[in-house]
Structures are given as structure tokens and as C-alpha cells.
N, C-alpha and C positions, 0 to 999 in steps of 0.2 A: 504494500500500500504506500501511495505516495503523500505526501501532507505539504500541501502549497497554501502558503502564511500571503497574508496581500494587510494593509495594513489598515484593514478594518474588518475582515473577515478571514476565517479557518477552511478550508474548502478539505474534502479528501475526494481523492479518486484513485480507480482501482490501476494495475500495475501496469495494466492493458491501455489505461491513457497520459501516456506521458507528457507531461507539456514542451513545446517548445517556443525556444525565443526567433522572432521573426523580425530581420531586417529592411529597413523599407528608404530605400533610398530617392534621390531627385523629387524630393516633397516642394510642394510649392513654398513660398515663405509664409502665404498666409491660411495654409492649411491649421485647425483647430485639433489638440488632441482626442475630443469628442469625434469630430469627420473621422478621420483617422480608424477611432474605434469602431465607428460606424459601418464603415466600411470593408472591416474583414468581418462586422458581426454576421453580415448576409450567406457568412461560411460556415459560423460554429459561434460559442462562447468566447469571450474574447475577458483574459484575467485583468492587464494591462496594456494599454498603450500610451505611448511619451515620445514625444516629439524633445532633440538635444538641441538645446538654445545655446548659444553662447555666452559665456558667465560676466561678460563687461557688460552686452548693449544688451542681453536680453531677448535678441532676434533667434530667429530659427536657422539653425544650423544644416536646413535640407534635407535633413533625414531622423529616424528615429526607428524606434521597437515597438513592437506588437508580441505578448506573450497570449497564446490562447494552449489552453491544458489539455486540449486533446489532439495526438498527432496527425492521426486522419486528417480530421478539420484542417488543421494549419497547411497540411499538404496539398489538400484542393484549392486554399487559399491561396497559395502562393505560385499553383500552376494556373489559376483563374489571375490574379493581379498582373503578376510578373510583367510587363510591359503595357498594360492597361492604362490610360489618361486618368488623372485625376486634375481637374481643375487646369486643363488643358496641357499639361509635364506628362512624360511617360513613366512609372513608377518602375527601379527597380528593386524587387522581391526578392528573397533567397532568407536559406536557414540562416540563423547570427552565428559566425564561428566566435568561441570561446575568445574573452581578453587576453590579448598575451601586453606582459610587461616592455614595456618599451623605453627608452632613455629618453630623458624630460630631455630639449632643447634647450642653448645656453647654457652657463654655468661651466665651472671644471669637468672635462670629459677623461682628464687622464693623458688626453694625447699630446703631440706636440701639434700647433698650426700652422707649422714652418715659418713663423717669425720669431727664431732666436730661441728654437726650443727651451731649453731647462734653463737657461740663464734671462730668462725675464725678458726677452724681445730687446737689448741693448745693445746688440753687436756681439762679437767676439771676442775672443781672451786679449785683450787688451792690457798690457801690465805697466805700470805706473811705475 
């Protein structure tokens, strides 16, 4: 049995529906997360969906996830969406592959940037 927590209800379902996360790219900017859910509801239950905004402006970042708990469903959704218009953009659809960690941009990376590796960008052994 599986136990999918959502953060105002306890859902269970059986082993036989697994949920999955669905990615949904080329979102318009002013697609609502309601549309969104609305939109794959026409396939199955739909647990979550969220639109990724940008954390300065706020705006939509053109894509986001749809998690719906039963895999059937998600799979017809995603062979029905997959290049489908939405608000005249063509959506692309496909399962979410897993987060992999990835190195933050900026900051010390460890390497040299060819200007003056380990000795601080000054030039060369120059001795006084």
C-alpha cells in the first residue's frame, strides 16, 4: 500500500496505482495553476499541480508538474497532451525524471579560470 500525504489530506491507494510526477513544459506565462489542473483532470485525479515561478519577479517560469496517483491515468494523459495547444503554445508532456544535484552557478568551483590560477589572478612568480 502506498500513503500519498498532500498537505491537507491522507489519500491511500492500492500498490497497483502508483502515482506519478508529470512534466509539463512550454506553459504559457499566463496559464493559472487551476487550468493546468484542469486540464489533465479530463484524464484521471489529479493530486497536485504547480506551475515554477521565478523566486525574484514572481512570473512563471514556463513550465511546471502535475502529480496525478494513478499511473494508467497519467499515461493516457501524457500520450493525449504531449504536443496539444494550450492557450495557443504547444505543451511538452513526458514523465518528470528524478532531481539530480547539480553545482549552484558562481561562487568557488574549485577550478582554476585561467586567470592566474592559485596565485590570485596577479601574474606570475615575480620576486622582489
Amino acid at each position: 500500500m502506498v500513503i500519498l500525504l498532500s498537505f491537507m489530506s491522507v489519500k491511500f491507494y492500492s500498490q497497483g496505482d502508483v502515482s506519478m510526477n508529470i512534466y509539463v513544459g512550454n506553459l504559457p506565462r499566463n496559464v493559472s495553476e487551476s487550468e493546468l489542473k484542469e486540464t489533465f483532470q479530463t484524464y484521471g485525479e489529479v493530486a497536485t499541480a504547480s506551475i515554477i515561478k521565478d523566486k525574484y519577479s514572481g512570473e512563471s517560469r514556463g513550465f511546471g508538474f502535475v502529480e496525478m496517483p494513478n499511473r494508467e491515468e497519467a499515461e493516457k494523459a501524457i500520450a493525449a497532451l504531449n504536443g496539444q495547444e494550450l492557450k495557443g503554445r504547444p505543451l511538452t508532456v513526458n514523465e518528470a525524471r528524478p532531481r539530480q544535484d547539480r553545482p549552484r552557478s558562481g561562487g568557488f568551483s574549485g577550478r582554476s579560470s585561467g586567470r592566474g590560477g592559485s596565485r590570485g589572478g596577479f601574474g606570475g612568480s615575480r620576486r622582489y
